[in-house]
Backbone bond lengths (Angstrom), bond angles and torsions (degrees), N, CA, C in turn:
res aa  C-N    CA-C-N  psi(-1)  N-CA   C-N-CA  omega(-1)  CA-C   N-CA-C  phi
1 X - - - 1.444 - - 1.527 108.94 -
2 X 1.371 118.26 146.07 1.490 124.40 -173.97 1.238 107.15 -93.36
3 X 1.387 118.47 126.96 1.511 125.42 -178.23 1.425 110.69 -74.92
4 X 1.545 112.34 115.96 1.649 128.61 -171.31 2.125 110.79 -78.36
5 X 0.693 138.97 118.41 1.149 146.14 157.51 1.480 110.52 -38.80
6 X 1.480 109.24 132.02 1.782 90.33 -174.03 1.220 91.03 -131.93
7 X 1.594 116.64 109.33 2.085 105.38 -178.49 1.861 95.76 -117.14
8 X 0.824 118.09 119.11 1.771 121.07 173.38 1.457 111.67 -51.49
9 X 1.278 142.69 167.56 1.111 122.32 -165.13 1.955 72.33 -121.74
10 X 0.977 142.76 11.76 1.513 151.59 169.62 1.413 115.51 -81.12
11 X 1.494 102.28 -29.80 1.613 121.95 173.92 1.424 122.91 -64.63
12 X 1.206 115.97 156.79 1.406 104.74 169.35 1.834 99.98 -86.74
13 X 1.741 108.12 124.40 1.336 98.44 174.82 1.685 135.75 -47.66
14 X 0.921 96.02 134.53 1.542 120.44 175.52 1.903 117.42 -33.21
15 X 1.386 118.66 136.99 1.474 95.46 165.62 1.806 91.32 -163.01
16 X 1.312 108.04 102.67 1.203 148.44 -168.24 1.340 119.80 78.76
17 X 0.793 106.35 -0.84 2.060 108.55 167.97 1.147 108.93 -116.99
18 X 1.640 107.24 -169.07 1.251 116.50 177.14 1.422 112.59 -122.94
19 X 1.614 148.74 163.09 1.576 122.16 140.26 1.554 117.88 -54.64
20 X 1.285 103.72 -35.58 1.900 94.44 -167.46 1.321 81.23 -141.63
21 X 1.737 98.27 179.23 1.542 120.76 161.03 1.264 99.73 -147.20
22 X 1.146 106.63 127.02 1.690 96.40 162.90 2.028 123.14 -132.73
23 X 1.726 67.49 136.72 1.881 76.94 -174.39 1.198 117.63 -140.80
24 X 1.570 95.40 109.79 1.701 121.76 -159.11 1.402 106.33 108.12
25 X 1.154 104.67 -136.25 1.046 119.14 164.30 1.898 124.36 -103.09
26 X 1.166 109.49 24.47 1.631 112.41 -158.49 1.844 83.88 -120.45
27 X 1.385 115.19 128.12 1.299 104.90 173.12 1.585 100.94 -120.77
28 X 1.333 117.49 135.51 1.583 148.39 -170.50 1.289 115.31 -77.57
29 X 1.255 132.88 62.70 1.515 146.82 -152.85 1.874 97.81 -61.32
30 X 1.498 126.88 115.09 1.416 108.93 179.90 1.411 97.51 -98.28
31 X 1.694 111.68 157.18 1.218 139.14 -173.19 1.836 99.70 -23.28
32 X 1.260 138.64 133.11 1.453 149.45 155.11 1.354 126.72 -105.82
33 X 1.345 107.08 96.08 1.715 93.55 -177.28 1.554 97.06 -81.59
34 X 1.702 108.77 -149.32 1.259 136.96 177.78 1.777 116.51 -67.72
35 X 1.188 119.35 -22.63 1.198 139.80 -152.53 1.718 100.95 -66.57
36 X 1.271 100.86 129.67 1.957 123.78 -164.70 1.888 97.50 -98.37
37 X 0.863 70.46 174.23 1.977 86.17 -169.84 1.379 115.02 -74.77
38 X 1.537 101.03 0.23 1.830 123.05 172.35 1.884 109.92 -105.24
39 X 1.367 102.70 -2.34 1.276 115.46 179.61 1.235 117.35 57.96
40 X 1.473 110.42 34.86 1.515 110.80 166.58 2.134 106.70 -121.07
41 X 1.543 116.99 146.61 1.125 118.23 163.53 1.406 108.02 -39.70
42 X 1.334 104.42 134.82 1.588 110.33 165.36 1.799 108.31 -70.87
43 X 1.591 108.90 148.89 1.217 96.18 177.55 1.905 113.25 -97.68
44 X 1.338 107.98 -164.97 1.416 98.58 177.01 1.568 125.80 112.78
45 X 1.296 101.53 -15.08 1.552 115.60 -165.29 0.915 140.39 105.78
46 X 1.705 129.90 -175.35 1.706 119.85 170.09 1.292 115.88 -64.41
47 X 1.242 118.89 -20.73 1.525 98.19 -163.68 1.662 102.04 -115.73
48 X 1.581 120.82 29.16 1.682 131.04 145.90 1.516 97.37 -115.85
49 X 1.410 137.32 -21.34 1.405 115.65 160.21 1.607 107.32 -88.94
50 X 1.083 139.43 29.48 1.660 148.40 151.38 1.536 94.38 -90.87
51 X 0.962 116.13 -56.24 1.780 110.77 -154.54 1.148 106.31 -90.52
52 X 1.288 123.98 8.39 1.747 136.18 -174.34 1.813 91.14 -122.43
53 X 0.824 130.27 -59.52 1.676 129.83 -172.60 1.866 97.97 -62.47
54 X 1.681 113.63 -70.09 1.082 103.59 171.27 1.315 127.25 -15.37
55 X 1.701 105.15 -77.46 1.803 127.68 -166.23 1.605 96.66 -60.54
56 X 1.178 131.55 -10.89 1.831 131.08 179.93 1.476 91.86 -81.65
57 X 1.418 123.19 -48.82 1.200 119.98 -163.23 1.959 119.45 -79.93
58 X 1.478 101.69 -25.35 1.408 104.03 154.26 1.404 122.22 -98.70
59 X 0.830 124.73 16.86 1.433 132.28 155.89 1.561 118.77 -88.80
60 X 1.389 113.20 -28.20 1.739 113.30 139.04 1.249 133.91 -42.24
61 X 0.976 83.14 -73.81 1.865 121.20 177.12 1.588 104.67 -36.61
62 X 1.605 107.07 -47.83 1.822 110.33 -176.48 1.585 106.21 -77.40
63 X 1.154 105.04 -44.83 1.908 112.12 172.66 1.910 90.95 -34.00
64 X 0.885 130.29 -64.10 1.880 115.85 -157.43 1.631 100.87 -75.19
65 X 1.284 114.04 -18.21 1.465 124.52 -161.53 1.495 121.74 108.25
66 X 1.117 119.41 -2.55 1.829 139.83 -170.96 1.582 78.73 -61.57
67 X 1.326 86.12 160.20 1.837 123.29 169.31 1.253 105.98 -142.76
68 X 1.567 110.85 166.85 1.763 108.96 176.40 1.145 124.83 -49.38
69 X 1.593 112.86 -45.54 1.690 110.92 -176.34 1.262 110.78 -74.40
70 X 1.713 132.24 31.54 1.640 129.92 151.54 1.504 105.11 -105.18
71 X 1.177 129.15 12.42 1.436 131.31 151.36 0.931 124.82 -43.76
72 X 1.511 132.95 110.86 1.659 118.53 170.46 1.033 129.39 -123.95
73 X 1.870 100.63 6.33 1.560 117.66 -171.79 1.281 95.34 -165.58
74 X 1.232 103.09 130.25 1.870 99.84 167.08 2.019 107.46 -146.44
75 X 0.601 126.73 123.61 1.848 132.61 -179.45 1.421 106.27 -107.32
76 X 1.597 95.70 139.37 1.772 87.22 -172.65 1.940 79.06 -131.93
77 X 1.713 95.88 136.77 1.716 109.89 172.49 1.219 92.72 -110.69
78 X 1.602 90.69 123.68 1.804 112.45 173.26 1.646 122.52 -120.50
79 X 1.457 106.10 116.99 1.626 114.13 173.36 1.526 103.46 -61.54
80 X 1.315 139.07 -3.26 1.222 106.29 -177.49 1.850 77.98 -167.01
81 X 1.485 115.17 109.31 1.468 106.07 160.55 1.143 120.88 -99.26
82 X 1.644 137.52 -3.91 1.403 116.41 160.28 1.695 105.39 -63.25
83 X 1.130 133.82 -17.90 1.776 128.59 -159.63 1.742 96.26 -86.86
84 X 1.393 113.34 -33.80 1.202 108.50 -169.38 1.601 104.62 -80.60
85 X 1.371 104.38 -47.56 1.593 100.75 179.16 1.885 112.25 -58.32
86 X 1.416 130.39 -57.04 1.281 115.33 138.38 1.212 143.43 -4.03
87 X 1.567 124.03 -20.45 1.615 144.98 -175.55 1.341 113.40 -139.84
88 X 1.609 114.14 25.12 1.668 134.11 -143.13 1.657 84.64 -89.49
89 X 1.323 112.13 -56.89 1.996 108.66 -174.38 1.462 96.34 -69.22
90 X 1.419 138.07 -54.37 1.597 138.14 -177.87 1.404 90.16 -25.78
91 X 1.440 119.56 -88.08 1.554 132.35 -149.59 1.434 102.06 -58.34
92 X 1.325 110.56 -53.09 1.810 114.84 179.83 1.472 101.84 -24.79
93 X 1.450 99.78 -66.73 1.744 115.92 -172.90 1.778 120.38 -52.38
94 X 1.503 106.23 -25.70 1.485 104.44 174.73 1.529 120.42 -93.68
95 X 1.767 107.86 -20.23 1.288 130.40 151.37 1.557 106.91 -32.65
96 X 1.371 108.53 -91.30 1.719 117.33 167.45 0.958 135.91 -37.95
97 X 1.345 129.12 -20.33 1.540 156.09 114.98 1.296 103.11 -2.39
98 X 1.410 99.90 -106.12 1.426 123.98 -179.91 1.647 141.52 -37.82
99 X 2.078 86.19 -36.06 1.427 93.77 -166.68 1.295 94.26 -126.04
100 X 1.145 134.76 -22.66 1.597 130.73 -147.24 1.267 107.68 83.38
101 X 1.774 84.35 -157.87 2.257 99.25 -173.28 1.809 86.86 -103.13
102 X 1.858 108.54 84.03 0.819 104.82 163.78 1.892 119.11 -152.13
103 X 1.381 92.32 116.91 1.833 98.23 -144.82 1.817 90.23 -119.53
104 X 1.252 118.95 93.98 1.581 153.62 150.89 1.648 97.74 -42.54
105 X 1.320 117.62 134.61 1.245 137.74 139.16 2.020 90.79 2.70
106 X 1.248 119.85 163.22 1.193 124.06 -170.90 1.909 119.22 -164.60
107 X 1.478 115.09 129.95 1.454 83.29 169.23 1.972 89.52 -144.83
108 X 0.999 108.13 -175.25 1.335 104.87 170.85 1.903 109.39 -162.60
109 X 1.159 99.67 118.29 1.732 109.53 -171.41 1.371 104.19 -118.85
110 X 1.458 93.89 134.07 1.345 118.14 152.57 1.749 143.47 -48.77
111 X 0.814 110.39 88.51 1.967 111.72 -169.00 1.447 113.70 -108.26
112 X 1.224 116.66 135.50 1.629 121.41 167.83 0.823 108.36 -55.40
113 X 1.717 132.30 -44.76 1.887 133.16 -161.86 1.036 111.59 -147.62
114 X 1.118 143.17 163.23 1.400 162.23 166.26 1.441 115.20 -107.85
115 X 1.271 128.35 160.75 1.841 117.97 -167.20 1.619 85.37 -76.61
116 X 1.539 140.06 -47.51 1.130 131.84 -170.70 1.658 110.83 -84.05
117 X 1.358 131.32 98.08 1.105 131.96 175.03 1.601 118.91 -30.04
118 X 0.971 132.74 -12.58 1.656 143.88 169.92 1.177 113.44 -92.25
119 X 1.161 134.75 -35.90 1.247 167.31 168.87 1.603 96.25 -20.23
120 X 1.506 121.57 129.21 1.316 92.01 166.27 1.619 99.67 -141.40
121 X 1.194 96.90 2.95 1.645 99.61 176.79 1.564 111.68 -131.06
122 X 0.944 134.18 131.53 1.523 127.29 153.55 1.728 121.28 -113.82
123 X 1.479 115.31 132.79 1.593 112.44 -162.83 1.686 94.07 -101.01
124 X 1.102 145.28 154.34 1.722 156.72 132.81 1.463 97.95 -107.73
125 X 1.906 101.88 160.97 1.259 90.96 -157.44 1.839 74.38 -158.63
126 X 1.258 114.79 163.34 1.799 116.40 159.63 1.847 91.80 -139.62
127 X 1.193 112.11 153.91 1.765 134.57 175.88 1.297 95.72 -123.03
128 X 1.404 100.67 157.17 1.092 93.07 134.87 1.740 101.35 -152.30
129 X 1.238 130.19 152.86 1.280 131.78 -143.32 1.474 95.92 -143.79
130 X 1.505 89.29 137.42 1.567 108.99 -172.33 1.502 123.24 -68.88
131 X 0.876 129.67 153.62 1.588 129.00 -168.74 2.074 111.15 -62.72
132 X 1.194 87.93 -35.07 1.270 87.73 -173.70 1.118 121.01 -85.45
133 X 1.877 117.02 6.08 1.951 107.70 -173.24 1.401 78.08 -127.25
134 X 1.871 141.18 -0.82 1.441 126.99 -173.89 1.592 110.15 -57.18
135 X 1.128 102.14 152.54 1.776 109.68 172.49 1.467 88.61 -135.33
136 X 1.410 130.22 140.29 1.151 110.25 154.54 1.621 109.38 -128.67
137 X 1.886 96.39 123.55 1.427 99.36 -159.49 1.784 119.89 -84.59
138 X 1.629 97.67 166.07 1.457 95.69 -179.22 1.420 105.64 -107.32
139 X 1.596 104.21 79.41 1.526 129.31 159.73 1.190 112.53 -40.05
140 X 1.748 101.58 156.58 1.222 106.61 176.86 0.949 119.32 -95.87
141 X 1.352 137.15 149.18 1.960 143.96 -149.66 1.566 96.24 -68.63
142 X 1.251 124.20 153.10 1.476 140.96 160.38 1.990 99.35 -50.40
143 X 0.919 134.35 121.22 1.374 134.32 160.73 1.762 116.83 -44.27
């Protein structure tokens, strides 16, 4: 099966990547920072660049038809993990928000930088989505 490009048209368009790929049924969540539909980091902190990187990354995820509970992996790169653990119940709470009581395989790494110097979080993510809610869309091409 040919791996489909999945860019939201909610996204800020793509220019050499993709948001997702999906092949099969498993969709390939690419890195999500904070970044708004004006293509700038949201300001405010980790836990409005959590709920802005997150909501980028299910806003993929809904493009095929996925929901949270097709999560089976998600990695979060952090410029600063004492600040995030510090904002550990905040984010929990926008988590549950966002996703429900639904907690995927998990990792969380430490990074000097992010591609956006403001940047302080980046999310990756893998689905995989059931046959019966798949869409598989006719995205728009990588530029």
């Amino acid at each position: 099966m040919t791996p489909v490009a999945v860019n939201p048209d909610a996204l800020p368009v793509p220019s050499g990547y993709s948001h997702g790929t999906l092949a099969g049924n498993t969709l390939y969540l690419g890195g999500q920072t904070a970044l708004d539909a004006d293509m700038r980091i949201v300001p405010g902190g980790i836990v409005e660049q959590f709920r802005q990187a997150f909501g980028n990354v299910l806003t993929t995820l809904r493009e095929v038809g996925g929901e949270p509970q097709d999560l089976v992996s998600v990695t979060l790169y952090l410029t600063d993990i004492p600040d995030y653990q510090a904002h550990g119940k905040e984010i929990g709470k926008v988590w549950r928000e966002l996703a429900g009581p639904v907690y995927p395989a998990m990792a969380g790494i430490g990074c000097t930088a992010l591609w956006q110097p403001e940047a302080m979080i980046e999310i990756l993510g893998v689905a995989v989505v059931p046959d019966d809610r798949l869409v598989r869309p006719g995205s728009r091409p990588n530029p």
